[in-house]
N, CA, C and O atoms as a GROMACS GRO file, in nm:
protein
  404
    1UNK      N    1   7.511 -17.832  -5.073
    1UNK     CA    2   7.482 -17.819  -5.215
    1UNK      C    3   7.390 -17.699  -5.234
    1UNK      O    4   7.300 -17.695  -5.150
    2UNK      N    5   7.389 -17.624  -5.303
    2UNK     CA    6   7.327 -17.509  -5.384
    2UNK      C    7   7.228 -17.512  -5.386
    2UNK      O    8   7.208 -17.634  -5.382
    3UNK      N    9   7.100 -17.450  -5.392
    3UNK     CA   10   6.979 -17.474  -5.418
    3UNK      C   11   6.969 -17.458  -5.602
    3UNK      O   12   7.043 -17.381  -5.662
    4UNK      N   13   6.876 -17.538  -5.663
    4UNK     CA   14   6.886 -17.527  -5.841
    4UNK      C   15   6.797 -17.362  -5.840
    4UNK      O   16   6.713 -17.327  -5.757
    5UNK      N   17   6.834 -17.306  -5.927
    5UNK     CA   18   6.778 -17.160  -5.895
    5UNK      C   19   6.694 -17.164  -6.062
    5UNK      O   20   6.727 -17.236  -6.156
    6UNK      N   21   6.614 -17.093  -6.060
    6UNK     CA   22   6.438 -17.102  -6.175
    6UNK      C   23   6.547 -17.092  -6.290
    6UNK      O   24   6.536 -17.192  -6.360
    7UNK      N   25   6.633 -17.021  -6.330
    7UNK     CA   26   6.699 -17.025  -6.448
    7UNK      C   27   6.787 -17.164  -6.454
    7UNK      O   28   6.810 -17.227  -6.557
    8UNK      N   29   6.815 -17.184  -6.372
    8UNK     CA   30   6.841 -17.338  -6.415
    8UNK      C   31   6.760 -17.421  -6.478
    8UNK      O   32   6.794 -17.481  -6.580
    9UNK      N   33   6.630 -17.434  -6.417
    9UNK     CA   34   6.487 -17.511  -6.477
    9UNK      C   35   6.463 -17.447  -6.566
    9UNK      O   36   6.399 -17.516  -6.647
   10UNK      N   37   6.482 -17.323  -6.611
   10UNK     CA   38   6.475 -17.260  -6.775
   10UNK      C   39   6.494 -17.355  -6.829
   10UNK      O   40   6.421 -17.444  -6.873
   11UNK      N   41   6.663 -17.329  -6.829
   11UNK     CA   42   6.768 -17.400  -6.898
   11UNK      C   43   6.732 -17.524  -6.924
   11UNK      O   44   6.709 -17.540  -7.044
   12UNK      N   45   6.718 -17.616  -6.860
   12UNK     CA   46   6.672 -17.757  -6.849
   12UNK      C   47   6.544 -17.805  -6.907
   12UNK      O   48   6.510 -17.914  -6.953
   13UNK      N   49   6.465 -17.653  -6.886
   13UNK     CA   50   6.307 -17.671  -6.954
   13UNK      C   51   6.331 -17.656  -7.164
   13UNK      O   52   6.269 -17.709  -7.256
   14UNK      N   53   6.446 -17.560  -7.160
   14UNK     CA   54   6.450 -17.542  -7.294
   14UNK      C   55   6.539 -17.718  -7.387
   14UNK      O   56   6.528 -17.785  -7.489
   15UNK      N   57   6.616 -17.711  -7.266
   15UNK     CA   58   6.682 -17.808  -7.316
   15UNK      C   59   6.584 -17.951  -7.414
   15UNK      O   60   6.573 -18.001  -7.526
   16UNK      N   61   6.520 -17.963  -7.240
   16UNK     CA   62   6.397 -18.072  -7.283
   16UNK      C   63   6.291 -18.010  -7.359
   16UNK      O   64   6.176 -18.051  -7.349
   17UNK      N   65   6.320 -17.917  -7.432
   17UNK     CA   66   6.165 -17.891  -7.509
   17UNK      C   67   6.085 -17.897  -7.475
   17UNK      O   68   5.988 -17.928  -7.545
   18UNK      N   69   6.073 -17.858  -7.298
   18UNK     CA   70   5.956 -17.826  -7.244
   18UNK      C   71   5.922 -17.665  -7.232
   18UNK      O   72   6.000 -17.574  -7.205
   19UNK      N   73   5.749 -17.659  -7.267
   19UNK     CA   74   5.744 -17.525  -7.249
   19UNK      C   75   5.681 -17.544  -7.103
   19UNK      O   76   5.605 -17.635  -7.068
   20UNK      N   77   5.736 -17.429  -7.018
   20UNK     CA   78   5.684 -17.408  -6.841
   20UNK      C   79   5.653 -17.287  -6.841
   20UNK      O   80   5.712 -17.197  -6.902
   21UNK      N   81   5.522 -17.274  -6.743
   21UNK     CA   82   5.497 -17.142  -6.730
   21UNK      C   83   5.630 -17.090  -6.551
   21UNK      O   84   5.698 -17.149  -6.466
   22UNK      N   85   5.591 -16.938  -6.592
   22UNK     CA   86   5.670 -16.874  -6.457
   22UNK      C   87   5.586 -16.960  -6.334
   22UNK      O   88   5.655 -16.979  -6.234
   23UNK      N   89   5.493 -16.996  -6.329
   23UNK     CA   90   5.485 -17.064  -6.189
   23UNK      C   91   5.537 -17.178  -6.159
   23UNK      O   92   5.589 -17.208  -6.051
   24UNK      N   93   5.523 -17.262  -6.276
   24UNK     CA   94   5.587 -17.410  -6.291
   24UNK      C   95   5.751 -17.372  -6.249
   24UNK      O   96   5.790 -17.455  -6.168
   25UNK      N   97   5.833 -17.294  -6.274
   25UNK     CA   98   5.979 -17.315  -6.272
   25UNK      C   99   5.959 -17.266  -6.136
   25UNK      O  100   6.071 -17.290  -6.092
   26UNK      N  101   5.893 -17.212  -6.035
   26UNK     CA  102   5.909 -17.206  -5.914
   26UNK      C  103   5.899 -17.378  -5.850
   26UNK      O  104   5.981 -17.437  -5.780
   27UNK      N  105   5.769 -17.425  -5.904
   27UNK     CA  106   5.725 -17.532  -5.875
   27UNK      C  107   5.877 -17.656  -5.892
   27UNK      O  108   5.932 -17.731  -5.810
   28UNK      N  109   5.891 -17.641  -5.972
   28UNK     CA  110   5.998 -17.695  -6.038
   28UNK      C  111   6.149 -17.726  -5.926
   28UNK      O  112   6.209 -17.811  -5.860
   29UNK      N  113   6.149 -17.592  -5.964
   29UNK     CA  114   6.284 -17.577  -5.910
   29UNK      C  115   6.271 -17.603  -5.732
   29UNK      O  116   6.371 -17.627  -5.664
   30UNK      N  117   6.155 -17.594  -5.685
   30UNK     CA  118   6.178 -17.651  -5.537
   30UNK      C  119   6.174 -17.837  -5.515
   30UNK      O  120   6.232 -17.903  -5.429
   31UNK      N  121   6.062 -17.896  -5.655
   31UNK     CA  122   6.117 -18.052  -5.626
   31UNK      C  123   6.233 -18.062  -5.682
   31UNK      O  124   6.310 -18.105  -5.597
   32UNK      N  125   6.295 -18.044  -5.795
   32UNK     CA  126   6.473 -18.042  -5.848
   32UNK      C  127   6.501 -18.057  -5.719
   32UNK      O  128   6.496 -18.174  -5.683
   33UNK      N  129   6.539 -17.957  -5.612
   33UNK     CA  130   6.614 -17.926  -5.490
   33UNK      C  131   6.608 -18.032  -5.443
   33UNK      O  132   6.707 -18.104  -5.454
   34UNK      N  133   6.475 -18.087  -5.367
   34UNK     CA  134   6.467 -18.175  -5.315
   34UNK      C  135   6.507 -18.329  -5.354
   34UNK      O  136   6.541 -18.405  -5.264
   35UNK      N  137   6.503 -18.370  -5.474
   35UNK     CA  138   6.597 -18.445  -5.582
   35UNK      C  139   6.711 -18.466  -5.530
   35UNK      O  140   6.754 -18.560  -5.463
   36UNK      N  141   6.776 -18.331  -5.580
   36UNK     CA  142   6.870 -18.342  -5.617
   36UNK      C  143   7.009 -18.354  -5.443
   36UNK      O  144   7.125 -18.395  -5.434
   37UNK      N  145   6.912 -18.294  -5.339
   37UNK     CA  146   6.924 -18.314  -5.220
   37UNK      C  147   6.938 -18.471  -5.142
   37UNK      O  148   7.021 -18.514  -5.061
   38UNK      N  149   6.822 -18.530  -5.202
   38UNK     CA  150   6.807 -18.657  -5.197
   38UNK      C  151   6.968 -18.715  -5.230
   38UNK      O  152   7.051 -18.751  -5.147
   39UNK      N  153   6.983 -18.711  -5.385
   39UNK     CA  154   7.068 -18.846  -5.482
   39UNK      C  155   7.221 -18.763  -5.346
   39UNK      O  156   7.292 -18.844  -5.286
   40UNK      N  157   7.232 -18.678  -5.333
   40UNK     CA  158   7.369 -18.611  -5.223
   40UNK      C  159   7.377 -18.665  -5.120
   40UNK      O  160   7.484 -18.678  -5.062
   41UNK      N  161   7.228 -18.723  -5.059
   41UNK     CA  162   7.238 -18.840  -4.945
   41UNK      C  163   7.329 -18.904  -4.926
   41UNK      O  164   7.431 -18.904  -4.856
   42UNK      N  165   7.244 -19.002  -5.050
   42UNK     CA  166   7.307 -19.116  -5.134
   42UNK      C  167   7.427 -19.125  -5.115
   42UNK      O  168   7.480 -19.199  -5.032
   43UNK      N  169   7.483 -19.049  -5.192
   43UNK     CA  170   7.620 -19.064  -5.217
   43UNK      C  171   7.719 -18.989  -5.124
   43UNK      O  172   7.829 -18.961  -5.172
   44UNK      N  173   7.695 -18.959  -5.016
   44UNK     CA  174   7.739 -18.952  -4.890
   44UNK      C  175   7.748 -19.036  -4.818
   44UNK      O  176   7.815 -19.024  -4.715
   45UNK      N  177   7.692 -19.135  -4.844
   45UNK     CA  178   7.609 -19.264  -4.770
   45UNK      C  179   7.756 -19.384  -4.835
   45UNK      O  180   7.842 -19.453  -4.781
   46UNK      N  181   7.723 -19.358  -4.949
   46UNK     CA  182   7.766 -19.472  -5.002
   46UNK      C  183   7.946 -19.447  -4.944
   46UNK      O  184   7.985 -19.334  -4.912
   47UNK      N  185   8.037 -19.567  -4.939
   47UNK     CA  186   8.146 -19.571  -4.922
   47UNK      C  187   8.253 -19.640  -5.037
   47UNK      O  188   8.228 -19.662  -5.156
   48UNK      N  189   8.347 -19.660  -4.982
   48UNK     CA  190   8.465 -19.700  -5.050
   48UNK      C  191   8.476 -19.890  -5.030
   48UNK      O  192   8.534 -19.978  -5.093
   49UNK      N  193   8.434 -19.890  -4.973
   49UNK     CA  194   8.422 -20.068  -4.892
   49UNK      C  195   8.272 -20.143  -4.938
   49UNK      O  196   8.230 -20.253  -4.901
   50UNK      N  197   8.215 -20.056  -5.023
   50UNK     CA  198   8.073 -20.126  -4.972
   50UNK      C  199   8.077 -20.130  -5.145
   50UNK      O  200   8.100 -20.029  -5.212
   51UNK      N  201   8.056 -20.237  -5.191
   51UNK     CA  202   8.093 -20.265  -5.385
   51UNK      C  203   7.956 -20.215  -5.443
   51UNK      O  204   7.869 -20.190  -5.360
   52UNK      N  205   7.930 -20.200  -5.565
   52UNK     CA  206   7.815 -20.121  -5.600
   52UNK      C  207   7.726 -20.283  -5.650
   52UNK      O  208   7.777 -20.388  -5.689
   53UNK      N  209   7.612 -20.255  -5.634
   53UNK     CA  210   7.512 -20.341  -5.650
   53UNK      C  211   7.404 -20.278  -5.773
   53UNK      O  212   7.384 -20.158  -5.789
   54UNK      N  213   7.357 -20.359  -5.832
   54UNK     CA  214   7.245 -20.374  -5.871
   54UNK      C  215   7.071 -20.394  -5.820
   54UNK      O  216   6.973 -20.363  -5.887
   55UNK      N  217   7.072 -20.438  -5.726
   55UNK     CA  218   6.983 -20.499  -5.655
   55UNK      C  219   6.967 -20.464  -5.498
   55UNK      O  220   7.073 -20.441  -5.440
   56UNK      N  221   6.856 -20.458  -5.428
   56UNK     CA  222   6.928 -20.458  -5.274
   56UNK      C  223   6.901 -20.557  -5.216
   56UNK      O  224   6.901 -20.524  -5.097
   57UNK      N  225   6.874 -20.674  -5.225
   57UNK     CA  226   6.911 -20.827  -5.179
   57UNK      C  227   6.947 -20.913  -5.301
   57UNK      O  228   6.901 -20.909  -5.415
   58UNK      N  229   7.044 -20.994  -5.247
   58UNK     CA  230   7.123 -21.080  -5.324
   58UNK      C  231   6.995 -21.183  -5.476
   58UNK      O  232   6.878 -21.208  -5.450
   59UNK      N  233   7.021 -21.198  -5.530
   59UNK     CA  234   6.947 -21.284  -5.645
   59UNK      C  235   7.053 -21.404  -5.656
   59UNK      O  236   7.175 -21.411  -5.673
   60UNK      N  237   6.905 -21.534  -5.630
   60UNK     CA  238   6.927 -21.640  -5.692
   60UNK      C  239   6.909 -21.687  -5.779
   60UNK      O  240   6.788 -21.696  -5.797
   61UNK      N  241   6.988 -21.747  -5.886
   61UNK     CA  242   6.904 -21.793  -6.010
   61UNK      C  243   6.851 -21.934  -5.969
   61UNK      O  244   6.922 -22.014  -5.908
   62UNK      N  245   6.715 -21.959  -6.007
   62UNK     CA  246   6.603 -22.022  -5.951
   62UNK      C  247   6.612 -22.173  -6.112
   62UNK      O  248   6.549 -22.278  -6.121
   63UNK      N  249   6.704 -22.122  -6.197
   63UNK     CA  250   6.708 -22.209  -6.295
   63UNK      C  251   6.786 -22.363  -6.305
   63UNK      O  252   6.908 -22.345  -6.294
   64UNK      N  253   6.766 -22.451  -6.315
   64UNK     CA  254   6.805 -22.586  -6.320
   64UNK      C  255   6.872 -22.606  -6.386
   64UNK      O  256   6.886 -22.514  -6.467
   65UNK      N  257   6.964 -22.732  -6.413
   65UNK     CA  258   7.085 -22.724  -6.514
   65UNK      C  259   7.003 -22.791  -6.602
   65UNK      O  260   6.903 -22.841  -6.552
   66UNK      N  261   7.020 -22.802  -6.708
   66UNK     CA  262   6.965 -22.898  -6.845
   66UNK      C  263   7.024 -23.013  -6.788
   66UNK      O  264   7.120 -23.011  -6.711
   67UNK      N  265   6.968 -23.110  -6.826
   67UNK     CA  266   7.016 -23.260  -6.851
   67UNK      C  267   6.888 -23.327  -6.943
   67UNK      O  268   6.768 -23.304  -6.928
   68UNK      N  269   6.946 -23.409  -7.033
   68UNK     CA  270   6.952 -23.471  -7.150
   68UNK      C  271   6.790 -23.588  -7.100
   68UNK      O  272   6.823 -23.652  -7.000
   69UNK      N  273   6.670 -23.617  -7.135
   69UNK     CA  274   6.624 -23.702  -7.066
   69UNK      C  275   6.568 -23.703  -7.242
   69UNK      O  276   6.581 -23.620  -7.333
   70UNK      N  277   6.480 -23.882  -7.232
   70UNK     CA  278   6.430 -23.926  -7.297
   70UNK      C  279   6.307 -23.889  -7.336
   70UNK      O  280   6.215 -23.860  -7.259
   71UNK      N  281   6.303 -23.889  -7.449
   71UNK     CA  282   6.190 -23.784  -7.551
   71UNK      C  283   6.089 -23.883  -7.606
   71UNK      O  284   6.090 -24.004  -7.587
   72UNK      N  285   6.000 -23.810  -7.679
   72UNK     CA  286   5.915 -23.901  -7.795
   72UNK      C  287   5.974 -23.915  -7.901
   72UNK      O  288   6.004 -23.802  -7.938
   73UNK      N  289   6.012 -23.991  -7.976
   73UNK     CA  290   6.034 -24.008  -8.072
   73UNK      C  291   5.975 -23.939  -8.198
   73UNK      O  292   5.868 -23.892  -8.160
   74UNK      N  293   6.002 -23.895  -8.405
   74UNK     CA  294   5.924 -23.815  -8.409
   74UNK      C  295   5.803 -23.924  -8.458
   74UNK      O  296   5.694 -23.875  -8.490
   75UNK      N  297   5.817 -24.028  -8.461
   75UNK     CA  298   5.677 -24.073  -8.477
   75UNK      C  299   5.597 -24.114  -8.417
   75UNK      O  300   5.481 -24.123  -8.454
   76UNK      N  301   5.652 -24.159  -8.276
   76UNK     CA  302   5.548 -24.105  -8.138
   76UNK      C  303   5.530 -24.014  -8.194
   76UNK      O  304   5.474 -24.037  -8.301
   77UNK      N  305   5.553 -23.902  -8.174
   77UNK     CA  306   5.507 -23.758  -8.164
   77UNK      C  307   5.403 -23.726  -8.264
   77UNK      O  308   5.311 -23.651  -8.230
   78UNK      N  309   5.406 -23.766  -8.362
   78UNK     CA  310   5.304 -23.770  -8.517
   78UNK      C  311   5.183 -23.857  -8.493
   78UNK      O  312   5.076 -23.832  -8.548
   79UNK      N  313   5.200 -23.975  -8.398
   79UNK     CA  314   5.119 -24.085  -8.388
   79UNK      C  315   4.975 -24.037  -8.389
   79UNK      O  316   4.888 -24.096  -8.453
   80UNK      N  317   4.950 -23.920  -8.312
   80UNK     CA  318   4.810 -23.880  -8.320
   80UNK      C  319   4.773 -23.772  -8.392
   80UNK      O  320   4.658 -23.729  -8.385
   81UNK      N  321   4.832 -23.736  -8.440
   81UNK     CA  322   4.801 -23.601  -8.568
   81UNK      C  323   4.762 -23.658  -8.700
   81UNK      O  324   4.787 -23.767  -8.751
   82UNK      N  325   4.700 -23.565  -8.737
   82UNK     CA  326   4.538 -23.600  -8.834
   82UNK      C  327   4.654 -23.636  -8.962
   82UNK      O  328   4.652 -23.741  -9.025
   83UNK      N  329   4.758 -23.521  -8.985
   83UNK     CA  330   4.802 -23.561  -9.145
   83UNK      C  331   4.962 -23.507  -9.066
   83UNK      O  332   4.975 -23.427  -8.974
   84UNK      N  333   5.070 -23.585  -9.141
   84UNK     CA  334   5.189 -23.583  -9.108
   84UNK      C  335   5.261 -23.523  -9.281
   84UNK      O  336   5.207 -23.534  -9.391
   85UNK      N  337   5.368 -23.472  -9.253
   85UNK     CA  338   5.448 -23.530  -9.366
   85UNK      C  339   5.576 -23.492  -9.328
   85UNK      O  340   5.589 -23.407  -9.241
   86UNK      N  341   5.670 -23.541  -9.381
   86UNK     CA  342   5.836 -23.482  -9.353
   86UNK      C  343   5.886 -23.511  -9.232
   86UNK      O  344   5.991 -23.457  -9.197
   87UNK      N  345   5.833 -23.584  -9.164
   87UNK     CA  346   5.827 -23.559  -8.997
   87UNK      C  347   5.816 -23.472  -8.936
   87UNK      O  348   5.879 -23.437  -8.836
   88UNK      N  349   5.698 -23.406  -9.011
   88UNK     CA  350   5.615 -23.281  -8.960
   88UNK      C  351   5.450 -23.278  -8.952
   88UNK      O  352   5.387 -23.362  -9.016
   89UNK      N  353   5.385 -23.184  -8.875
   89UNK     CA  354   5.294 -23.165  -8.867
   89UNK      C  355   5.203 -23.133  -8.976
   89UNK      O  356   5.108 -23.117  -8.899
   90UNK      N  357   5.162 -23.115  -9.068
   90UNK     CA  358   5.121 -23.096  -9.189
   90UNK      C  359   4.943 -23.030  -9.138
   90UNK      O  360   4.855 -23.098  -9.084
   91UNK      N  361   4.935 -22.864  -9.180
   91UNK     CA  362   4.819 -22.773  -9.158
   91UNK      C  363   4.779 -22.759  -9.248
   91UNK      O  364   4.846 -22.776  -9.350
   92UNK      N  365   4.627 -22.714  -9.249
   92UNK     CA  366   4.551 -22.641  -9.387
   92UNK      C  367   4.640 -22.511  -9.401
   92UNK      O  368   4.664 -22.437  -9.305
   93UNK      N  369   4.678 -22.494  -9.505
   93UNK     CA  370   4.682 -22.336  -9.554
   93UNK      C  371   4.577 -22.246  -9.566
   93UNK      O  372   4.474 -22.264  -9.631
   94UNK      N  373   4.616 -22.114  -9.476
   94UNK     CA  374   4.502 -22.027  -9.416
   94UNK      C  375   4.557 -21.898  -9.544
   94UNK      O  376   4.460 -21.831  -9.579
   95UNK      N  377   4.649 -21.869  -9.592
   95UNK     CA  378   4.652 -21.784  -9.670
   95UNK      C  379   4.684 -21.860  -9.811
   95UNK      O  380   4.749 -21.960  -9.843
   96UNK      N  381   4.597 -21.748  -9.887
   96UNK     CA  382   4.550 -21.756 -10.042
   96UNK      C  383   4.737 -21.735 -10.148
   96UNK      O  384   4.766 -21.768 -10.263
   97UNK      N  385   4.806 -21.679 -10.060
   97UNK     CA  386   4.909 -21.619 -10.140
   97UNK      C  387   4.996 -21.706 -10.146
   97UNK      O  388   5.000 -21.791 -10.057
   98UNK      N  389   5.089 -21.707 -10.253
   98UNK     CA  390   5.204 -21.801 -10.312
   98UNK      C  391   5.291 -21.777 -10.248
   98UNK      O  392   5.315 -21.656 -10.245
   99UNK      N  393   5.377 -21.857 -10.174
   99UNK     CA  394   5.503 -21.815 -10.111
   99UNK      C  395   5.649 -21.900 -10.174
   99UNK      O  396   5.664 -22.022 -10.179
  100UNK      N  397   5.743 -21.799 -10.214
  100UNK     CA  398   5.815 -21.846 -10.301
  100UNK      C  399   5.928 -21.872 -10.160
  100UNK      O  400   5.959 -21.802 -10.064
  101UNK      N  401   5.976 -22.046 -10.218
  101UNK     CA  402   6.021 -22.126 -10.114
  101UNK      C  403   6.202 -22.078 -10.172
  101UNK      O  404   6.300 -22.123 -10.112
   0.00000   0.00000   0.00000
């Protein structure tokens, strides 16, 4: 593969609306290389047999199935709360404003 040459990182610098000075696109353009050297590994590496992953060890889902179990009732559930209504919890109102229902 090619080495990315400073007008490339121009290019790329203008693209991204980055402003770089002339030393930076030296700077630049030698980690790009190395990058871009790198991901060529990769994909040298990778084959035709080997399926693409997400992850690099397998994931278990750690989650349980639902099943249905016995609840409080809602007036258990009310039994100890200060004020009920509706078969609800019933709060002070903390705001002053009218809310149209």
């Amino acid at each position: 593969m090619a080495a990315i040459s400073r007008e490339e990182v121009a290019h790329l610098a203008r693209l991204s609306r980055l402003a770089v000075t002339e030393e930076e696109l030296g700077t630049f353009a030698g980690q790009l290389d190395v990058i871009l050297q790198a991901v060529a590994q990769v994909g040298e590496v990778a084959a035709a047999d080997i399926p693409p992953t997400s992850h690099s060890v397998p994931l278990t889902n750690v989650l349980r199935e639902d099943v249905v179990t016995p609840c409080l009732t809602p007036e258990e559930a009310l039994s100890g709360a200060p004020d009920a209504e509706e078969q609800r919890f019933r709060v002070p109102r903390i705001l002053d404003e009218d809310v149209a229902s």
